[in-house]
C-alpha positions in Angstrom: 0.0 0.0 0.0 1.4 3.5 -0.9 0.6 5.8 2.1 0.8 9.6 0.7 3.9 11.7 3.1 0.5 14.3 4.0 -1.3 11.6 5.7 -1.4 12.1 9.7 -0.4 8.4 10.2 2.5 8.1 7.5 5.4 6.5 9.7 2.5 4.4 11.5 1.3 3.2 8.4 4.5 3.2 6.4 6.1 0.5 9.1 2.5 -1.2 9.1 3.1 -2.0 5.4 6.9 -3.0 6.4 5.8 -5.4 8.6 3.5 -7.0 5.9 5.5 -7.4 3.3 8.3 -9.3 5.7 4.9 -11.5 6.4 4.5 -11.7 2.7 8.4 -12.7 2.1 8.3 -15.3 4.6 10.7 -13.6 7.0 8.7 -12.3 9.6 6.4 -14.4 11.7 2.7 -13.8 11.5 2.8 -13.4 14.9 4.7 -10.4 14.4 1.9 -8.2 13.4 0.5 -8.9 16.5 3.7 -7.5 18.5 4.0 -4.5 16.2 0.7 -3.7 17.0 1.2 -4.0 20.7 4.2 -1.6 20.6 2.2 0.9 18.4 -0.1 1.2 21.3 3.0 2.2 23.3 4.0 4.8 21.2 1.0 6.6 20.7 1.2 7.2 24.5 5.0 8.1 24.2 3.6 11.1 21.0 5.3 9.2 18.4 8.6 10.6 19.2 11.8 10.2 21.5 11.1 11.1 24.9 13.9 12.8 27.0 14.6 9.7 29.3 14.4 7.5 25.9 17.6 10.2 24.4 19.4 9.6 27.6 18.8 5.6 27.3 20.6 5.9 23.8 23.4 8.1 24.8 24.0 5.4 27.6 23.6 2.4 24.9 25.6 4.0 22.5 28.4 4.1 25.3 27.7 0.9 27.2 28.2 -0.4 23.2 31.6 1.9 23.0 32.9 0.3 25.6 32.3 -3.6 24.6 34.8 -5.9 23.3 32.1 -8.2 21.8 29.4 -6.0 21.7 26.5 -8.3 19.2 23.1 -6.5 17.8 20.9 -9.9 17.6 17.9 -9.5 15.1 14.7 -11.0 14.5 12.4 -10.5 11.5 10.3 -7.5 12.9 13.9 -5.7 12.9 14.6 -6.5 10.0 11.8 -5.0 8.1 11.7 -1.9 9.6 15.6 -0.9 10.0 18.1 -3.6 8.4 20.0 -1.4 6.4 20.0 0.9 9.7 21.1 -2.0 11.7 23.8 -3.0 9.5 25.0 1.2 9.3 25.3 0.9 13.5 27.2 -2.3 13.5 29.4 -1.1 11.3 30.1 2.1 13.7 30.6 -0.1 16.5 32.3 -3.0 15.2 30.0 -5.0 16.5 28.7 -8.6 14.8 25.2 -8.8 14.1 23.2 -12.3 14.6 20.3 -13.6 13.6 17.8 -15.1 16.4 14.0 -16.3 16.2 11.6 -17.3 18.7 9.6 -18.9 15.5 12.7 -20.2 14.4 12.7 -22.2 10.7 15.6 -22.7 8.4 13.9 -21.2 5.8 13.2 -17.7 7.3 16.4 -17.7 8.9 18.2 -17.7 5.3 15.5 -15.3 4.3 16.8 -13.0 7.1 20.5 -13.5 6.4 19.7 -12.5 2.5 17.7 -9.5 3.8 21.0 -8.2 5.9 23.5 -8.6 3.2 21.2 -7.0 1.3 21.6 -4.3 3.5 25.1 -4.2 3.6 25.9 -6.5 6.2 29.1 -8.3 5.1 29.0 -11.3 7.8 26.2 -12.5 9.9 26.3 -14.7 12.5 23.1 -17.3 13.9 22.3 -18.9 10.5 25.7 -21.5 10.1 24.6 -24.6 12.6 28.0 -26.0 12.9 28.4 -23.0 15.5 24.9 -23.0 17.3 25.4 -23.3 21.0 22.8 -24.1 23.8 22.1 -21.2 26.0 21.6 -22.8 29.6 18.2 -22.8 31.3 16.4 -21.7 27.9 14.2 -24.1 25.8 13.0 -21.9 23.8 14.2 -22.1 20.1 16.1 -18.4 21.2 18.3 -20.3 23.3 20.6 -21.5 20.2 23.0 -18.9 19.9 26.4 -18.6 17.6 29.6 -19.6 19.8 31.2 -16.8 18.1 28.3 -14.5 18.6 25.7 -13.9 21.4 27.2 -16.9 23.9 30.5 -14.8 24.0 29.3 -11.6 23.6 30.0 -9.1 26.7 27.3 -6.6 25.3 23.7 -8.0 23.4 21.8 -5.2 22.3 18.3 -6.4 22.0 15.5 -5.0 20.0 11.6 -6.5 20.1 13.1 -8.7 22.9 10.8 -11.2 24.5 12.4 -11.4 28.5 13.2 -14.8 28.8 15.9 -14.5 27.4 17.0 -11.5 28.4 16.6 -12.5 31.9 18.5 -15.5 31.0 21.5 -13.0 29.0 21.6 -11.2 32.3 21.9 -14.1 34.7 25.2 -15.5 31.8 26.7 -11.6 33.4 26.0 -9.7 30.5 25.2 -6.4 29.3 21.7 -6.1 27.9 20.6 -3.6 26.1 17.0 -3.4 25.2 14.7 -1.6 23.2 11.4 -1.8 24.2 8.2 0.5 23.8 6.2 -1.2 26.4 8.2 -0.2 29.7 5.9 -2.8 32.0 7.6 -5.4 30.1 9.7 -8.3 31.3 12.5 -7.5 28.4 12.4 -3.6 29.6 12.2 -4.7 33.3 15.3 -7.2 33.1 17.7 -5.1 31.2 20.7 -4.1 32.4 19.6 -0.8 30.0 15.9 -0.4 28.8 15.6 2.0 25.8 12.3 2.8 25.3 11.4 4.1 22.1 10.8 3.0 18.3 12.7 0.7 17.2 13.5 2.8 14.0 13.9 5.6 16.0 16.3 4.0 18.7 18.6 3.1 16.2 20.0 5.8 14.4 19.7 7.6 17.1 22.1 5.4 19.2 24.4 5.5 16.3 24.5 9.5 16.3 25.4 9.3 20.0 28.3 6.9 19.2 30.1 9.3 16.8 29.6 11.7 19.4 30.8 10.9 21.8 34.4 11.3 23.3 36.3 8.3 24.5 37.2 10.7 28.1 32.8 10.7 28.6 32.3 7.0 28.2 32.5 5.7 31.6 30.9 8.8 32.9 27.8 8.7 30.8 27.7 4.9 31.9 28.2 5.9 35.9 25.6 8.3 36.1 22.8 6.6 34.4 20.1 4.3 36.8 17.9 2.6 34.4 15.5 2.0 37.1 15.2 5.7 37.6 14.8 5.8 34.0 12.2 3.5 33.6 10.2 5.0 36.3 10.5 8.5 34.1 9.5 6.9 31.4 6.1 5.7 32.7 5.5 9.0 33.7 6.4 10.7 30.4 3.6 8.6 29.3 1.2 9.4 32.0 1.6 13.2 31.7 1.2 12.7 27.8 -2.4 10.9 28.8 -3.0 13.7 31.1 -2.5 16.4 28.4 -4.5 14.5 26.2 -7.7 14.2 28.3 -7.8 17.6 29.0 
């Protein structure tokens, strides 16, 4: 569907049709209309823009990222019909590998997926070759088979459209998790060791400004001063007010 730029709802609808297409291309799940659904509810409440607390979240990812020395971005097909090519521009400015991971795991969509990020520009990706799958302990789900070289030694997962199983299980391995997440009642947002919460497609380019930004003297100091709980609890409340506003 071609959505004219003067419609009211033109990102809304424009990501919509994203998300149906991967559907139609067989990388993303059916299911997954559901979930972007779920998170467009979130942002409506949010205004359909980054909050303040979600610009300080992505200053602190882009740093907490910095800082890694295996920092991984793990995808699923929701990601990657709505920002691959911006997925693929971050990793590059980080160094950081990028993997492919499914809840609604087949080996057809996970090809689909790896075509869809080289595509995009993504020159390796990891999570599609099964001579280096790995068992992630304690998690049945088919999310728990990870890329040795990938997620299971990563110091630093970033996360988007997480379900928290497994980032409560990341976290528990003593890992970084770095989550993006509109919903921040979640599990995934709750768990994090950083909860970004904010659009996906805005999330990410914005945490890749941040990391050509920023000085290598800031780093730990942006890190030290953030509390995620803190943040979290702002967040709600940036959504609350927005509610109040709009009842008026």
């Amino acid at each position: 569907m071609e959505v004219p730029k003067s419609h009211p709802r033109y990102e809304s609808l424009t990501q919509r049709g994203k998300i149906e297409e991967g559907v139609k291309e067989g990388y993303v799940a059916l299911v997954g209309m559901v979930a972007h659904g779920r998170g467009e509810c979130f942002d409506y409440l949010m205004g359909e823009k980054t909050t303040n607390t979600a610009e300080k979240a992505e200053r602190v990812a882009a740093a907490v990222l910095l800082k890694a020395k295996n920092p991984v971005i793990s995808i699923n097909g929701n990601v990657a019909a709505l920002c691959a090519r911006e997925v693929v521009y971050l990793a590059k400015s980080l160094n950081a590998k990028i993997e492919v991971n499914l809840f609604y795991w087949d080996e057809e969509r996970e090809k689909r997926m790896d075509a869809i990020l080289r595509k995009n520009g993504a020159d390796e990706v990891y999570g599609t070759n099964e001579e280096f799958k790995v068992k992630v302990p304690n998690l049945d789900s088919k999310r728990g088979r990870v890329d040795e070289r990938g997620i299971y030694n990563a110091d630093v997962v970033l996360v988007p459209l997480e379900d928290g199983d497994r980032t409560e299980t990341l976290v528990a391995m003593g890992k970084t998790v770095v989550a993006i997440d509109l919903n921040p009642l979640s599990r995934t947002a709750q768990k994090a060791s950083l909860s970004v919460i904010d659009n996906v497609t805005r999330a990410i380019p914005n945490i890749r400004k941040f990391s050509d930004e920023l000085d290598k003297g800031e780093i730990d100091y942006v890190i030290e001063d953030f509390n995620n709980k803190k943040n979290l609890k702002e967040s709600i409340n940036e959504m609350k007010n927005n509610l109040d506003r709009l009842s008026l």
